[in-house]
C-alpha positions as CSV (number, residue, x, y, z in Angstrom):
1,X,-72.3,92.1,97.0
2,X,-72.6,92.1,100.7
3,X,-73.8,88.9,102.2
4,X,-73.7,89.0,106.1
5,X,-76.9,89.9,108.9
6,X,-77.3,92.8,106.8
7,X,-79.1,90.9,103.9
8,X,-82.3,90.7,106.0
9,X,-82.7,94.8,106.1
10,X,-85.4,94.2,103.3
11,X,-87.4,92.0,105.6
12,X,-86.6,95.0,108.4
13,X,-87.8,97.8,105.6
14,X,-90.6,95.9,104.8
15,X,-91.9,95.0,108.0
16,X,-91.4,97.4,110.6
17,X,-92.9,96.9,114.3
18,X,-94.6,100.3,114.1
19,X,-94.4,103.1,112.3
20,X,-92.0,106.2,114.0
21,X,-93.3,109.4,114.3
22,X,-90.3,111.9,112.9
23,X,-89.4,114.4,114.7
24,X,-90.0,116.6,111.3
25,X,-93.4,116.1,111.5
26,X,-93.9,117.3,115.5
27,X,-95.0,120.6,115.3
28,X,-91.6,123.0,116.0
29,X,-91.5,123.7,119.9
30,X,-92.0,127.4,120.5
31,X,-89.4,130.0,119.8
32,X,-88.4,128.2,116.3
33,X,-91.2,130.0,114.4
34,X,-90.4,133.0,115.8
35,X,-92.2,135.2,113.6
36,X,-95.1,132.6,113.0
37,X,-94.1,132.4,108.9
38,X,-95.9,130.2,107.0
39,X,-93.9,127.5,105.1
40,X,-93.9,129.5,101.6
41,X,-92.7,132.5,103.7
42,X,-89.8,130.8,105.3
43,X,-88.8,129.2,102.9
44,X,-87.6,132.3,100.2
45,X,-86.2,133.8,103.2
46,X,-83.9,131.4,104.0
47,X,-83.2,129.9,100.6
48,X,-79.7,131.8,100.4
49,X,-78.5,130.7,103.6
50,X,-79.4,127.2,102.5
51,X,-77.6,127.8,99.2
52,X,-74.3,129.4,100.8
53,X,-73.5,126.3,103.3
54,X,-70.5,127.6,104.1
55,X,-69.6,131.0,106.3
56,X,-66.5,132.7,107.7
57,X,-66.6,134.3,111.2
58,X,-64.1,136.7,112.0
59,X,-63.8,137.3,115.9
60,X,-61.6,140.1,116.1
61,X,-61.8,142.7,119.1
62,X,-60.0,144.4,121.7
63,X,-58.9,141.6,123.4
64,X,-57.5,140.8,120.2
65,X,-54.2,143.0,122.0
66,X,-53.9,141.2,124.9
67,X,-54.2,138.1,123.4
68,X,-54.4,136.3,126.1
69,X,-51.7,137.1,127.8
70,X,-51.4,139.6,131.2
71,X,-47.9,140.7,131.3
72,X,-45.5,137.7,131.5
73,X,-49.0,135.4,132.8
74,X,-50.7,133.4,130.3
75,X,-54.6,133.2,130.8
76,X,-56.6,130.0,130.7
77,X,-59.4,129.7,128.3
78,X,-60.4,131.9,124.9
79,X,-58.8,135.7,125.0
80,X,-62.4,136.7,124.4
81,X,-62.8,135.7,127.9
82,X,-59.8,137.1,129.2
83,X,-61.2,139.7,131.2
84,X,-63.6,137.5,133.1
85,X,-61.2,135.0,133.5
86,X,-58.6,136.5,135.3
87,X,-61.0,139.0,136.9
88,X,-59.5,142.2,135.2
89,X,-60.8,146.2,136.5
90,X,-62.1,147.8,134.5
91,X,-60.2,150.6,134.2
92,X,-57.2,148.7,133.9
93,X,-58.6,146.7,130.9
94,X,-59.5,149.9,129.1
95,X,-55.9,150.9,128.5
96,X,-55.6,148.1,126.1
97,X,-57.7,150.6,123.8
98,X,-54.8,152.6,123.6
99,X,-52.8,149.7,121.7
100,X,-55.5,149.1,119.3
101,X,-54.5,150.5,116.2
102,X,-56.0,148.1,113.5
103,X,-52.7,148.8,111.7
104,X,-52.8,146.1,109.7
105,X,-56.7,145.5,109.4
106,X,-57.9,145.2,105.4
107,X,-61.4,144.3,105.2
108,X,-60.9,143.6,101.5
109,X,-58.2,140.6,101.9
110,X,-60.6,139.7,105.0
111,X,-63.2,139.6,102.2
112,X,-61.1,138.2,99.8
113,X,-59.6,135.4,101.8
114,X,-63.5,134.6,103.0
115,X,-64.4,134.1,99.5
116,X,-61.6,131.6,98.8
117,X,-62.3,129.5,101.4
118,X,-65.7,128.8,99.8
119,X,-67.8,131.2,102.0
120,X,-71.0,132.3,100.7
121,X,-70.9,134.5,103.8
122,X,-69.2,136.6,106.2
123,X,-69.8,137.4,109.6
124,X,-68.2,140.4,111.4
125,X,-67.9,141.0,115.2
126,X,-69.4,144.3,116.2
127,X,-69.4,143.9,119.9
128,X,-67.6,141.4,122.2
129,X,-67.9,140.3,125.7
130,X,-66.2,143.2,126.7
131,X,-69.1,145.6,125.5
132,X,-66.0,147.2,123.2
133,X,-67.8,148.0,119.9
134,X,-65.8,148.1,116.6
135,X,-68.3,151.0,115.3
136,X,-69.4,154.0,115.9
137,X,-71.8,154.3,118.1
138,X,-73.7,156.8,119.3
139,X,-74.6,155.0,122.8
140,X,-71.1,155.3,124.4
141,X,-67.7,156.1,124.0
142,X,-66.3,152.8,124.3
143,X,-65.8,152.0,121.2
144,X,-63.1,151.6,118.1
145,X,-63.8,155.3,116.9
146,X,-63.6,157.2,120.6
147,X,-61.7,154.9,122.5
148,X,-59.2,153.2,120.5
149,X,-55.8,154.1,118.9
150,X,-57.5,153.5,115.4
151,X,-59.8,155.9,115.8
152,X,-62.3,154.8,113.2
153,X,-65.3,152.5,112.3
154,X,-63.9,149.2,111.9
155,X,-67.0,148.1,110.4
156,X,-68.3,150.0,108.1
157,X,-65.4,149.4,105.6
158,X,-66.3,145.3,105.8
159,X,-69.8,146.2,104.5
160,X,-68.4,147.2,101.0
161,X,-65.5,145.1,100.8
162,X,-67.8,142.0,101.5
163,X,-70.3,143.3,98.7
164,X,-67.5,143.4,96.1
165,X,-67.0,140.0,97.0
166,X,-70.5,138.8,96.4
167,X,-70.9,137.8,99.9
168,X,-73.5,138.2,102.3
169,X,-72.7,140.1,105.5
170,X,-73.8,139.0,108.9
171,X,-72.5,140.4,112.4
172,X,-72.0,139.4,115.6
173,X,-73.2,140.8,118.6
174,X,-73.0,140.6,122.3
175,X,-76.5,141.3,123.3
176,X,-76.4,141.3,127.1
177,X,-73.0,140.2,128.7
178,X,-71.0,143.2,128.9
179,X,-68.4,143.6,131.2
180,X,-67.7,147.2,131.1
181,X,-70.8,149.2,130.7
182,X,-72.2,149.7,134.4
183,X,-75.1,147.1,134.8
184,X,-74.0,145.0,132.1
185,X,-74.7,141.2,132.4
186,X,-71.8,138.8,133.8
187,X,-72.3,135.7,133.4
188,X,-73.4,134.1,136.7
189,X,-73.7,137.2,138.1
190,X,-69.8,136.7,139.2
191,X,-69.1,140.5,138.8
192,X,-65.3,141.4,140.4
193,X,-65.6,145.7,140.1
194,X,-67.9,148.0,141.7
195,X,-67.5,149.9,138.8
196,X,-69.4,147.2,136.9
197,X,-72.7,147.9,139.5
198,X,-75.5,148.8,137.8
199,X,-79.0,148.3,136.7
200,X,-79.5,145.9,133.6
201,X,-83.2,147.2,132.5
202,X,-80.5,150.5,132.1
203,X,-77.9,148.9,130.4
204,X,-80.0,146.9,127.9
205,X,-81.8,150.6,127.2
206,X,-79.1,152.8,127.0
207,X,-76.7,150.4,125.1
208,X,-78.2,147.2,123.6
209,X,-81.4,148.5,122.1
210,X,-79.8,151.9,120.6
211,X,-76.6,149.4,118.8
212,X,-79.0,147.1,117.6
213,X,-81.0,149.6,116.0
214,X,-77.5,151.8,114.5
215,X,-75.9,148.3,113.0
216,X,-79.4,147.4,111.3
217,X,-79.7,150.9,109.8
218,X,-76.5,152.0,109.1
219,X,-74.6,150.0,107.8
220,X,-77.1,148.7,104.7
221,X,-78.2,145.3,104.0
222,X,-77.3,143.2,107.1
223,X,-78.1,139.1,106.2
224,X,-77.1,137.4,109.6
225,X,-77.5,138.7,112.9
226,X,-75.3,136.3,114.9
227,X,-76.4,136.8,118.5
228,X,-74.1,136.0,121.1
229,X,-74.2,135.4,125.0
230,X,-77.7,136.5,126.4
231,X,-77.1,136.3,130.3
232,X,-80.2,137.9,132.3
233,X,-82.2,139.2,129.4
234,X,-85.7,138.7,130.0
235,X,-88.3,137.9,126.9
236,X,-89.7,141.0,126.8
237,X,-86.3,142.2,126.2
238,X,-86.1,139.5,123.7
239,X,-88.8,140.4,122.1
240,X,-87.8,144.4,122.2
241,X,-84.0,143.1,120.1
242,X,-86.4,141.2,117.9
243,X,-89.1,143.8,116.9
244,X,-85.9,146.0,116.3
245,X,-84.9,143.6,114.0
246,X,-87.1,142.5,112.0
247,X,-88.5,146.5,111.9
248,X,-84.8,147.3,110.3
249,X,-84.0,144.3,108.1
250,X,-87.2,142.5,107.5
251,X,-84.9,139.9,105.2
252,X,-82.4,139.0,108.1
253,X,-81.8,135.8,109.4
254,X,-80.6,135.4,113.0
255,X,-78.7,132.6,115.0
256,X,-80.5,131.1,118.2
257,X,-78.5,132.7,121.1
258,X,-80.8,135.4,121.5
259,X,-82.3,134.2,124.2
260,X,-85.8,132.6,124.5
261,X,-86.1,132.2,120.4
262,X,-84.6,129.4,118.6
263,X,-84.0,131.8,115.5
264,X,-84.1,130.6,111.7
265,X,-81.1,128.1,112.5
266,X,-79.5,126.9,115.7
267,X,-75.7,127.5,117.0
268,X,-73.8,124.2,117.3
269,X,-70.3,123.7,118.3
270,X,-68.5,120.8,119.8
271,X,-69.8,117.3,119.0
272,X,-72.0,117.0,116.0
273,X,-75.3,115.8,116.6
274,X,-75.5,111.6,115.9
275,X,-78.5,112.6,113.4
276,X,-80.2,115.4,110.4
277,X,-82.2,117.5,112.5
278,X,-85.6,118.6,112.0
279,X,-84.4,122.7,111.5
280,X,-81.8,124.6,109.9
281,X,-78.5,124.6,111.6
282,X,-75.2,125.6,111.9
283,X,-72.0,124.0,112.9
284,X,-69.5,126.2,113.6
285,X,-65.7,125.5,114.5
286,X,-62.4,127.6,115.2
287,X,-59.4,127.2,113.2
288,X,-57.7,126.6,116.6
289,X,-58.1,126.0,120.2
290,X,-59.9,129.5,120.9
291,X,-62.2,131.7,118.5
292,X,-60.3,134.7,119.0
293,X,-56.3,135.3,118.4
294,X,-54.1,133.7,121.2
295,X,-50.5,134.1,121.9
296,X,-48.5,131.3,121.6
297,X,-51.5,128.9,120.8
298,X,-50.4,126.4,118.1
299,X,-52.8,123.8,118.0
300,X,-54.3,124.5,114.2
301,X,-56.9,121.9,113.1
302,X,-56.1,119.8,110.6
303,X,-57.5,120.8,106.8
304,X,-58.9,117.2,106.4
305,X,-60.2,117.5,109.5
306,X,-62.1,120.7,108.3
307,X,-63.5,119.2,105.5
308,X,-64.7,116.1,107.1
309,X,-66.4,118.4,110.1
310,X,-68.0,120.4,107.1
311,X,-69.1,117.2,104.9
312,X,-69.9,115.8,107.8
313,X,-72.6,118.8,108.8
314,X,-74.0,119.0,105.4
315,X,-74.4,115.5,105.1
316,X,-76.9,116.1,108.5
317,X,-78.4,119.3,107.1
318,X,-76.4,121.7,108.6
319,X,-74.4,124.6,107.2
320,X,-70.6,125.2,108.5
321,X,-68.7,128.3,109.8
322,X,-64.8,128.6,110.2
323,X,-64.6,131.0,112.9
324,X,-61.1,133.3,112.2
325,X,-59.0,135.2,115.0
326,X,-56.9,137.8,113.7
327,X,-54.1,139.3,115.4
328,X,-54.4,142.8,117.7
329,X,-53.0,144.2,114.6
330,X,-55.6,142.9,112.0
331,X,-53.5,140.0,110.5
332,X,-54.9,136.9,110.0
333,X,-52.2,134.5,110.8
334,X,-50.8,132.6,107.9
335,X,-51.7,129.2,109.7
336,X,-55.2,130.2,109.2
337,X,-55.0,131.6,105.6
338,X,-53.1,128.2,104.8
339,X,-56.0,126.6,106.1
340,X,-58.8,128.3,104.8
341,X,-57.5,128.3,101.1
342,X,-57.2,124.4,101.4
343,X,-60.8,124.0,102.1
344,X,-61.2,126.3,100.0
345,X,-59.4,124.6,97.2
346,X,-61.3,121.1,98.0
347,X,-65.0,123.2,97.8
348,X,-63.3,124.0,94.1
349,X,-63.4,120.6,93.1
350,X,-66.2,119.0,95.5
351,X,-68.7,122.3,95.6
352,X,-71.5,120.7,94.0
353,X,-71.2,118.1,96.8
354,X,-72.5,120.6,99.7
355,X,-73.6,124.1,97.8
356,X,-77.1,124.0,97.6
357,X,-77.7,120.3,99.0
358,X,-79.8,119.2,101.5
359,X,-79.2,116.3,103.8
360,X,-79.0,112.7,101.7
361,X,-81.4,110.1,102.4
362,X,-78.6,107.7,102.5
363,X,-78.1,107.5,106.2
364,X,-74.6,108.7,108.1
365,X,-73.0,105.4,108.1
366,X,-69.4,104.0,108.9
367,X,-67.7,105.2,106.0
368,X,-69.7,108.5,105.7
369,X,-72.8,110.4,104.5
370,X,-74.6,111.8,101.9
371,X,-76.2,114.7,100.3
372,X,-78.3,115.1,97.6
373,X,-79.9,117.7,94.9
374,X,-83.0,117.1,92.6
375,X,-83.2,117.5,89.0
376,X,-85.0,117.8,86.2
377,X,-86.3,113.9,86.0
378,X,-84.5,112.6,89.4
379,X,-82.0,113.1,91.9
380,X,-77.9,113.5,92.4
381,X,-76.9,111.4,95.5
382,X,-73.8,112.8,96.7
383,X,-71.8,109.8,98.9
384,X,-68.8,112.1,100.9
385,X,-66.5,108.7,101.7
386,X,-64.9,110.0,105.0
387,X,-63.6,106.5,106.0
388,X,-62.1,104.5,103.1
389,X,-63.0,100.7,103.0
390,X,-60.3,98.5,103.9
391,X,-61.8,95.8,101.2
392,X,-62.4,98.6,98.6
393,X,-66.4,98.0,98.4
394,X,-68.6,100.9,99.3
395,X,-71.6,99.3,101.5
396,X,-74.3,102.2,100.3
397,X,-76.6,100.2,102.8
398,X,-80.7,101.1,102.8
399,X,-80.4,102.6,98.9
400,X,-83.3,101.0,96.9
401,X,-83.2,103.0,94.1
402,X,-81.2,101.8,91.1
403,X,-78.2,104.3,89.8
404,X,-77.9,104.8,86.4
405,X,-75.0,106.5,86.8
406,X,-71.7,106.5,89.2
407,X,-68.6,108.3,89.3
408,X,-65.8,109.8,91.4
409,X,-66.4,113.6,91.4
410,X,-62.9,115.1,91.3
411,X,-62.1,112.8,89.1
412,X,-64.7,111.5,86.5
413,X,-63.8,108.0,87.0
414,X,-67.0,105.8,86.0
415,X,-67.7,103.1,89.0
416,X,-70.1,99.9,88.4
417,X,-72.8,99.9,91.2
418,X,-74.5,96.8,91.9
419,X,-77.8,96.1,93.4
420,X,-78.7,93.7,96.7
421,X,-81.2,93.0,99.0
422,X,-79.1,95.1,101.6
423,X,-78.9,98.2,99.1
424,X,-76.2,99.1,96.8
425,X,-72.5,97.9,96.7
426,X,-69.7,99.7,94.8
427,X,-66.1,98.5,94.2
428,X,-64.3,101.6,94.3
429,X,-60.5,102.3,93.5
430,X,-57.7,100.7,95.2
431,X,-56.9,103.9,97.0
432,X,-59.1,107.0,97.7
433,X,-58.4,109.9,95.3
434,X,-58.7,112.2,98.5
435,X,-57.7,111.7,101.7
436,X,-60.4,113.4,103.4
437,X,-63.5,112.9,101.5
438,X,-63.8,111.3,98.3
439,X,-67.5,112.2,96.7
440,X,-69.0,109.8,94.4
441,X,-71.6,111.0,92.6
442,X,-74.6,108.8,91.9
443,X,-77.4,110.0,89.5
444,X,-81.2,108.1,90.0
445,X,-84.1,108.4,87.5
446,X,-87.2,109.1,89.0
447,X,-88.1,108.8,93.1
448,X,-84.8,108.1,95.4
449,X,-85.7,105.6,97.9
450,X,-83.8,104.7,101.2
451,X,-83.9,103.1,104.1
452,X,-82.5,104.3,107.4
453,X,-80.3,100.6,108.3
454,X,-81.9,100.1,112.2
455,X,-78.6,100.3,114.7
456,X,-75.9,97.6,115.3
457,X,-72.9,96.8,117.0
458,X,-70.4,99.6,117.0
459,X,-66.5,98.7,116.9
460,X,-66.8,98.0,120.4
461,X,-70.1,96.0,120.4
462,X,-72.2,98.8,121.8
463,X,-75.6,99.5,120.6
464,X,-76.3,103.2,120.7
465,X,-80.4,103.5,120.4
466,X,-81.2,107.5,119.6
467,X,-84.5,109.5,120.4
468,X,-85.1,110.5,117.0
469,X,-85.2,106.5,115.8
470,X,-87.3,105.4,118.5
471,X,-91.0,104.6,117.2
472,X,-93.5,106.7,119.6
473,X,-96.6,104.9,120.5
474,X,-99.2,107.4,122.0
475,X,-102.3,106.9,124.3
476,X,-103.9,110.0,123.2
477,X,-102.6,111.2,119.0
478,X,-101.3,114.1,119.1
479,X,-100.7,114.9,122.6
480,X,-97.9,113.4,125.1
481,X,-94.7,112.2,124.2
482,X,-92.6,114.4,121.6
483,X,-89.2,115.7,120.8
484,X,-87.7,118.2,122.4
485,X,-84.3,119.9,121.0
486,X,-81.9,120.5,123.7
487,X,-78.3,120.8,124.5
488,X,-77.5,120.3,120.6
489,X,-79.4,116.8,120.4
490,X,-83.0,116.0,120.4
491,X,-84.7,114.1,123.1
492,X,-87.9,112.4,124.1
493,X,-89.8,114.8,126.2
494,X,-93.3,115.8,127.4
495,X,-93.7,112.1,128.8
496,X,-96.7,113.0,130.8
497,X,-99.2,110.3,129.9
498,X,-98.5,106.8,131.2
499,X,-100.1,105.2,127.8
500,X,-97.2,106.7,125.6
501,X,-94.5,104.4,125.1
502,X,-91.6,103.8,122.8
503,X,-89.7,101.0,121.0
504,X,-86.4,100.9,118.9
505,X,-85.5,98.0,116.6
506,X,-82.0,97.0,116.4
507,X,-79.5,94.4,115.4
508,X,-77.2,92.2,117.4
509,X,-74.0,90.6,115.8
510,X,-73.2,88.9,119.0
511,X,-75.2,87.3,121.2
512,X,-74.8,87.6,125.3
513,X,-75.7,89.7,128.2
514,X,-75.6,93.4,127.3
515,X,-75.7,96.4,130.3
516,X,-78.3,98.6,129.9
517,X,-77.6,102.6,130.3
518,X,-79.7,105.2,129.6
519,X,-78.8,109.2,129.1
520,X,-81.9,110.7,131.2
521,X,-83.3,113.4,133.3
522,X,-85.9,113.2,135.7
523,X,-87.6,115.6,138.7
524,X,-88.7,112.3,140.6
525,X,-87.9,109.2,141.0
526,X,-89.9,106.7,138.1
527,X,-90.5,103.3,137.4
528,X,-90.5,101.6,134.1
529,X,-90.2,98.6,132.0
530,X,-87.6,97.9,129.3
531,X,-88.7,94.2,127.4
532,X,-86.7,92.6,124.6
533,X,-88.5,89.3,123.4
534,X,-89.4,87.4,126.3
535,X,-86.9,89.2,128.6
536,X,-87.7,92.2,130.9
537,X,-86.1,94.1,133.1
538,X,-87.7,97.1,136.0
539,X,-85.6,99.8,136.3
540,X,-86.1,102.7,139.1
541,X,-84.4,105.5,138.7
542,X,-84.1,108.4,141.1
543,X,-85.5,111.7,141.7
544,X,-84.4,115.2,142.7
545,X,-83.1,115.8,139.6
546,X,-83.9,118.6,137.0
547,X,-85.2,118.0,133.3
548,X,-82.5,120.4,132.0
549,X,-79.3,118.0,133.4
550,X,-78.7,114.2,131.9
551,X,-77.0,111.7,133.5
552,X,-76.2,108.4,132.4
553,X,-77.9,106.2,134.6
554,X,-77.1,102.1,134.9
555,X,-80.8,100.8,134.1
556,X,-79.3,96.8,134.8
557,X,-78.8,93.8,132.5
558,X,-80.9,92.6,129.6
559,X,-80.0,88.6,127.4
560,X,-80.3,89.6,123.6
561,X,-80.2,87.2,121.2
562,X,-78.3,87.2,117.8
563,X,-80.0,89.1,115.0
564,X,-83.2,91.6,114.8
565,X,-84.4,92.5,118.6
566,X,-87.2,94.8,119.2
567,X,-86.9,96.6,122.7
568,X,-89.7,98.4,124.5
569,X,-89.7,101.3,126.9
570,X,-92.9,101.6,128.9
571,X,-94.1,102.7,132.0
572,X,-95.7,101.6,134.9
573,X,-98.6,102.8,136.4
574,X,-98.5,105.3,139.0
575,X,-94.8,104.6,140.0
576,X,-93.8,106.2,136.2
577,X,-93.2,110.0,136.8
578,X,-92.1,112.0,133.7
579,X,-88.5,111.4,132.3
580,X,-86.7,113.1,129.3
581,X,-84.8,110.7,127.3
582,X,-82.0,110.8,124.7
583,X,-80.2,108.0,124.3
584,X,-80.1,104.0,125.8
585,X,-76.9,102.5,125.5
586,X,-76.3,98.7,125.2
587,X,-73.0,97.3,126.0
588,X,-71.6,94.0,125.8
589,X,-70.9,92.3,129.1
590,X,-67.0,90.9,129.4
């Protein structure tokens, strides 16, 4: 058993400088609710979803041909940007219609090869940037059935081969950026054709509104509506793609890129959020550099790396979607096959480990996560070991309740936990039976009780303090200081009441002078107060900023002292203006 700094947790656990408000119990900002569901409502709606954990997103469309490339020129960024990229007419991007033939589309090994990757859901594209829809649709002639060389709905056959799969089908949609249809939104407003001039209120009426309202009645039970890009749309257009909706598929869940809603689960890509969020979300991730099919990209993810993104997002509540680029033929390339049976493969023997979990209440710590299921007379805690212990004993720090039980899921090898003040210690075997993420499977009698560890020194002695472990003292309950969800992370916001203040507790492995940084956003400039025992420093930082843009922001130099320290944010007087704050940062001085 573990004997360090860490063997005073219990003290920490049981003695806590105030109690934290969680973000879970802040009331969800608006636009999360959007259709103002009770709990018991939500819930059944969504239990599926929760269930699947795992989706495939096939982003296949006409600049599926190009690829990327113009010619003997090779485009920077995703092909499903290639048009706006490289600024192509119109009418000279419309003749790549001519080469789409779908030739070697087949929904049912799409479907197929979805369902052995693990997927409990597929999502296809309908309509990309480009405004080219794979249907057919009523509201123009630019789409796979009058303008294409296939000359058919490239949809409608997905529907039923997904169904004979037993997965749920979701689509996704390009609401408002549309780069062909006259008035369509550009992003930025950088349009580069006059034949793009138009009105958008027209646009969004003729074309938007009318595909919504085919694909949700159409094309039978639709389970995801996976918005995408919504440049320039205003909320009562929002609200007009969301009556429609709901109106068509009352059951759907939707995505939060509609544009002023949140949706039943957020769209997250790029880093993973330090933290479980307080709403359903969803990480998704392409196979390779870009979503869609690019020439002569060979960067392929690694299939460990898959897994570990995946464990890694259900361990933090999230679900995962692969997101797939076939070919301008309809091939998926064997690279991502390969790839998508190997997760595929690992769900096989792990499943149990993410389908149907929710987020563990063993914090994400250094050698991985957790997730966890209730049972009839207790709990399955579900320890995904990303990051195999060099000295072979599993730290399973902050666990207070006692396993009966503990063994290496894939392969039934019993373990001997051991109990400390720290939490639970388990030798495991000399090496780790996979690569990637070895599950051990814990079983607890009764209540499961764990402390979240309070931060420490990283490998490189920095302290990263987080909004969402900061303890919220208000001057007025209920009203003041809260969390805000922004830019994939959450962060203390709504600062308008001098009285509200906030304090992190923390642990220090080596004493000494640590530089103080904070990632912040502020209109004006603001004075506050940072103390840490009987040291205290008075940062000022400056205005003419915006709310919406952090910047990391050098708040001086601070002595901490070896052990538990307790640091305090507060303001001062009338030289504190409002700041939004997600993360101080605490690093060692050389």
């Amino acid at each position: 058993m573990r004997t360090d700094h860490l063997g005073t947790l219990l003290i920490l656990a049981l003695a806590p400088l105030a109690a934290p408000i969680s973000p879970a119990q802040d009331n969800l900002p608006p636009g999360d609710n959007y259709r103002n569901e009770a709990q018991e409502q939500r819930d059944p709606r969504m239990a599926w979803w929760r269930q699947a954990k795992v989706g495939v997103l096939y982003r296949w469309g006409l600049f599926s041909v190009p690829a990327g490339k113009r010619g003997d020129k090779t485009i920077g960024g995703g092909p499903e940007w290639m048009m706006f990229n490289d600024k192509i007419p119109v009418a000279e991007y419309r003749q790549y219609a001519k080469q789409f033939a779908a030739a070697k589309y087949d929904p049912d090994a799409w479907a197929r090869l979805a369902k052995d990757s693990g997927a409990g859901y597929l999502i296809m594209s309908a309509k990309d940037l480009d405004g080219f829809a794979l249907f057919d649709s009523a509201a123009t002639d630019w789409d796979a059935k009058n303008a294409a060389a296939c000359a058919r709905d490239l949809v409608k056959p997905m529907t039923d081969a997904a169904k004979k799969q037993g997965l749920r089908l979701g689509l996704h949609y390009c609401q408002s950026q549309d780069w062909v249809h006259p008035g369509g939104g550009i992003k930025e407003d950088k349009s580069w054709d006059p034949a793009q001039a138009g009105d958008f209120n027209a646009f969004f009426k003729k074309i938007a509104v009318p595909q919504v309202k085919e694909l949700l009645s159409n094309y039978g039970e639709i389970s995801v509506m996976w918005w995408n890009e919504g440049v320039k749309q205003s909320k009562e257009q929002s609200v007009e793609l969301l009556t429609a909706m709901v109106q068509a598929q009352p059951k759907i869940v939707m995505n939060s890129r509609l544009n002023h809603y949140r949706g039943d689960f957020y769209s997250i890509s790029g880093t993973m959020p330090p933290y479980v969020l307080p709403h359903d979300w969803e990480y998704h991730v392409p196979l390779n550099d870009s979503a869609g099919f690019k020439k002569d990209e060979n960067r392929w993810k690694d299939t460990a790396v898959l897994i570990q993104r995946m464990a890694e997002a259900a361990c933090k509540g999230g679900n995962f979607l692969l997101i797939v680029g076939p070919d301008g033929e309809g091939s998926v390339p064997p690279q991502a096959a390969d790839r998508m049976r190997a997760l595929g493969a690992w769900l096989k023997a792990n499943g149990d480990s993410i389908y149907g979990t929710s987020s563990g209440a063993v914090s994400f710590q250094s050698w991985g996560g957790s997730t966890q299921k209730a049972r009839k007379g207790g709990h399955t805690l579900f320890l995904h070991v990303i990051k195999w212990p060099a000295d072979g004993a599993l730290n399973v720090l902050g666990l207070r309740s006692v396993p009966t039980s503990a063994t290496v899921l894939l392969t039934g090898e019993k373990l001997a936990p051991e109990m400390g003040a720290d939490g639970v210690t388990i030798k495991l075997p000399a090496t780790p039976p996979d690569a990637a993420d070895t599950v051990i499977k814990l079983e607890i009698d009764g209540e499961l009780f764990a402390d979240k560890p309070p931060a420490s020194q990283d490998e490189k002695g920095q302290i990263k303090l987080e909004a969402p472990d900061a303890s919220i003292t208000r001057g007025v309950p209920g009203e003041g200081l809260r969390f805000e969800f922004r830019d994939n992370h959450l962060n203390l916001a709504g600062w308008d009441k001098p009285a509200d203040w906030v304090s992190w507790r923390f642990f220090v492995r080596d004493a000494g002078d640590f530089k103080i940084e904070a990632l912040m956003s502020s209109e004006r400039e603001s004075a506050f107060r940072i103390d840490v025992g009987e040291e205290s420093v008075f940062p000022v930082v400056p205005g003419g900023g915006d709310f919406g843009k952090f910047k990391t922001l050098d708040l001086g130099e601070i002595k901490l002292a070896a052990g538990y320290n307790d640091l305090s944010l507060k303001p001062i007087g009338q030289t504190w203006k409002p700041i939004n704050l997600r993360r101080l940062i605490l690093t060692p001085k050389k």
